[in-house]
C-alpha positions as CSV (number, residue, x, y, z in Angstrom):
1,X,83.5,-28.6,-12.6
2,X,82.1,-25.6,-13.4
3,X,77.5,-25.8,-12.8
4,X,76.4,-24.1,-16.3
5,X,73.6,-22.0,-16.3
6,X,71.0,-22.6,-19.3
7,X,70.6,-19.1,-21.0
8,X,68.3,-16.8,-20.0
9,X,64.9,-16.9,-21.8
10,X,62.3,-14.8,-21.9
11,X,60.0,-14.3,-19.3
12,X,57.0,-14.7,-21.3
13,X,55.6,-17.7,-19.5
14,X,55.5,-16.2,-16.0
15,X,53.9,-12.4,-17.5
16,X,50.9,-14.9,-19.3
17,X,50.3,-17.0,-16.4
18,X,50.3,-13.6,-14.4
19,X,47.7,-12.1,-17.1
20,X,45.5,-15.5,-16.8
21,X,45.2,-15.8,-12.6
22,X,44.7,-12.0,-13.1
23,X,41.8,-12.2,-15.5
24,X,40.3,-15.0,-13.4
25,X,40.5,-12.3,-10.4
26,X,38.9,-9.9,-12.7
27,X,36.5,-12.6,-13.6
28,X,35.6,-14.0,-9.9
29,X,35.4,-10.3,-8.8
30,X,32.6,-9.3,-11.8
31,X,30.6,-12.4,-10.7
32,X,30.6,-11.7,-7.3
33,X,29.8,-8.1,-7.5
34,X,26.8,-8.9,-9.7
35,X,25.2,-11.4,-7.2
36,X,26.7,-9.3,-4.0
37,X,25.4,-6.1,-5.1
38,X,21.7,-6.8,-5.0
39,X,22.0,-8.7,-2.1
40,X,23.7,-5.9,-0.5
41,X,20.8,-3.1,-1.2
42,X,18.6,-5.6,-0.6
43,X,19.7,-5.9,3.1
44,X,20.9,-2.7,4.0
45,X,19.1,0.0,1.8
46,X,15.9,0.8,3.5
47,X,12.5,-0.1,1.7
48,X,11.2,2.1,-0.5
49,X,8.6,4.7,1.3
50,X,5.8,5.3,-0.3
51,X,2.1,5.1,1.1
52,X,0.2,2.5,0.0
53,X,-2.9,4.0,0.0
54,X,-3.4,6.7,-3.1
55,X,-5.7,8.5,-4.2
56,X,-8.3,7.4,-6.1
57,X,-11.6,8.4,-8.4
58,X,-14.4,6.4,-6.4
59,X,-17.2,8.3,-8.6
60,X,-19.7,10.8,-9.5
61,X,-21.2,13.6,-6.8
62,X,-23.7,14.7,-8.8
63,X,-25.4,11.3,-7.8
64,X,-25.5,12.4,-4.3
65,X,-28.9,13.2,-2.4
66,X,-28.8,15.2,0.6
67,X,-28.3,13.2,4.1
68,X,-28.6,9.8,2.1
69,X,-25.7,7.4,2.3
70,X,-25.1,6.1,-1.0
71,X,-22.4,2.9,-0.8
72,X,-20.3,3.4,-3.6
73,X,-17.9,0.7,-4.8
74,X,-14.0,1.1,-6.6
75,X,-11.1,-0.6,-7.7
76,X,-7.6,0.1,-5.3
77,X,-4.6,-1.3,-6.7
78,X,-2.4,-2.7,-3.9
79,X,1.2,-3.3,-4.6
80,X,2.6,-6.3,-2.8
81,X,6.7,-6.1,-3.9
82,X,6.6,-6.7,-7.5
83,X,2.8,-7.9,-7.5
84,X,0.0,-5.4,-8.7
85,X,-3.4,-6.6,-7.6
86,X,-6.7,-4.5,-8.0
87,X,-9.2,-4.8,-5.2
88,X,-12.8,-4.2,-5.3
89,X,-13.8,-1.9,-2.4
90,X,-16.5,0.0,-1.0
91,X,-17.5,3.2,1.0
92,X,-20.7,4.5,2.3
93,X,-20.6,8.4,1.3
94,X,-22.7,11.2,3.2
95,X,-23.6,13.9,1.5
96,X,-24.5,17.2,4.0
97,X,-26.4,20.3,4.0
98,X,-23.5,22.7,2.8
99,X,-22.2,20.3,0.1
100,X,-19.1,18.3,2.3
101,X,-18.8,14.7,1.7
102,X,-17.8,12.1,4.1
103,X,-16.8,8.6,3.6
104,X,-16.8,5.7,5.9
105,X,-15.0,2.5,5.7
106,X,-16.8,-0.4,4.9
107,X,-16.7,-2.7,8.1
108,X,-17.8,-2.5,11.5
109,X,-15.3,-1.2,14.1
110,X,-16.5,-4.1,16.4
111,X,-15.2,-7.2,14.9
112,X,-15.1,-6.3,11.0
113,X,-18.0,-7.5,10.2
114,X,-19.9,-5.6,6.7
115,X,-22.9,-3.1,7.6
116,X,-25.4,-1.6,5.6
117,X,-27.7,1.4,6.0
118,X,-31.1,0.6,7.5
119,X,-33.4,3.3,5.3
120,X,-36.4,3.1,8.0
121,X,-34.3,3.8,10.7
122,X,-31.9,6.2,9.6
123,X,-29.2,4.4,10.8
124,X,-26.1,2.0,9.9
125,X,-27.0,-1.2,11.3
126,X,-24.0,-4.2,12.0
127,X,-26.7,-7.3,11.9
128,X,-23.7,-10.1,13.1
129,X,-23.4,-8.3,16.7
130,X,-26.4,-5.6,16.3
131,X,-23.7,-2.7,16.5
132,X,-26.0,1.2,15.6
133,X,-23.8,3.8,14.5
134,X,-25.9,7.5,13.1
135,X,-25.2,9.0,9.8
136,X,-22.6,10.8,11.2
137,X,-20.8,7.4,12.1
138,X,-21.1,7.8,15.8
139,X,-21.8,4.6,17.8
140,X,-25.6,4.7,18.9
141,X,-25.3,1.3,20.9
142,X,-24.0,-2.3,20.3
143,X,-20.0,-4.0,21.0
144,X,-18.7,-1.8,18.7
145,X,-16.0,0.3,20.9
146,X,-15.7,3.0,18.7
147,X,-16.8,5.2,15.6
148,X,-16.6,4.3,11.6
149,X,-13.6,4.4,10.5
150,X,-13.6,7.0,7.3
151,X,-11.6,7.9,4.2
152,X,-9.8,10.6,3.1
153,X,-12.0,12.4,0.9
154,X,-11.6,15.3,-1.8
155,X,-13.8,16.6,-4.6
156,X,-12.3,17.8,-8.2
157,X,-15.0,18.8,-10.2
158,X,-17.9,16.3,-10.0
159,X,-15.4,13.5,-9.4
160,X,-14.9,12.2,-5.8
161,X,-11.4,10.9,-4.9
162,X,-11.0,8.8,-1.7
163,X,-7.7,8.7,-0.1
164,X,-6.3,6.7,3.0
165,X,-8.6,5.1,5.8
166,X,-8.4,6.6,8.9
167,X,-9.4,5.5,12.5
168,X,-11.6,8.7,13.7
169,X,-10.2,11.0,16.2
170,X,-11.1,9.9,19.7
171,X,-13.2,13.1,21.4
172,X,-12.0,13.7,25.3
C-alpha cells in the first residue's frame, strides 16, 4: 500500500496567519515606541537651558529722586516644568548723581529676613537681627556677613528692567 498524499492546496492560510502575527508586531512595535519615546528623551535628553531669571519691566525712572531708595514692587513669572506662576517681588532702587540706577534684592544677607530704609538715618536697617547696610548696600554693622545682594539692572527709555539677582562681588 501505497500512503496518498492529499493534493496540494494553497498556501493561503499560512501567508494570512503570517500577515496577522506581522501586523500584531507592527502593532506592539507602534505602541511601544509611543510610550518608549518620551520616556527615552525624558531620561537621556538634557533639560532644557534656559535662565530662569528674565528680564523684566519693574517701572518708571522718572519717579526717581536723587540718593533716595524708592522700593519698587513687580510681578516675575517663574516656570516650574509645565507650571506658570507669577510672583510678587520687590527691589529697593538707588538713584545716583550721574543718573545710574542700582537695585538691591529684597532680604537681608544675614538670615533672609525683609529690611526697609530707615529715612532719619540714611540707612537700610534689618530690625529681626539689627543688620545696617549704607545706601550703597555695604554692611555698616550687625550678623549680616556680607553686602545686599542686587539685580541686574538696565534702562530703555524711562522704563527700568531688572534682570537676575546677583551675590555682590567680594572686594580683596
Amino acid at each position: 500500500m501505497s500512503t496518498a498524499r492529499p493534493p496540494a492546496q494553497p498556501n493561503e492560510s499560512l501567508s494570512r496567519r503570517g500577515f496577522y502575527i506581522g501586523a500584531i508586531y507592527a502593532m506592539g512595535a507602534a505602541i511601544m515606541t509611543m510610550l518608549g519615546a518620551p520616556a527615552l528623551a525624558y531620561l537621556l535628553l538634557p533639560p532644557k537651558l534656559r535662565k530662569s531669571d528674565e528680564w523684566v519691566e519693574a517701572g518708571d525712572t522718572s519717579r526717581l529722586t536723587l540718593n533716595v531708595p524708592v522700593e519698587i514692587t513687580f510681578r516675575r513669572n517663574r516656570v516650574d516644568g509645565w507650571k506658570i506662576t507669577s510672583e510678587k517681588s520687590t527691589a529697593w532702587v538707588v538713584k545716583h548723581e550721574d543718573n545710574s540706577l542700582v537695585a538691591f534684592g529684597p532680604i537681608c544677607t544675614h538670615l533672609g529676613c525683609a529690611y526697609h530704609w530707615d529715612e532719619s538715618k540714611s540707612e537700610f536697617l534689618c530690625p529681626c537681627h539689627t543688620s545696617l547696610f549704607s545706601i550703597d548696600g555695604q554692611v555698616m554693622s550687625g550678623p549680616a556677613p556680607r553686602p545686599l545682594d542686587r539685580y541686574e539692572t538696565k534702562v530703555e527709555g524711562k522704563k527700568l528692567w531688572l534682570g537676575p539677582l546677583q551675590a555682590p562681588e567680594k572686594k580683596s
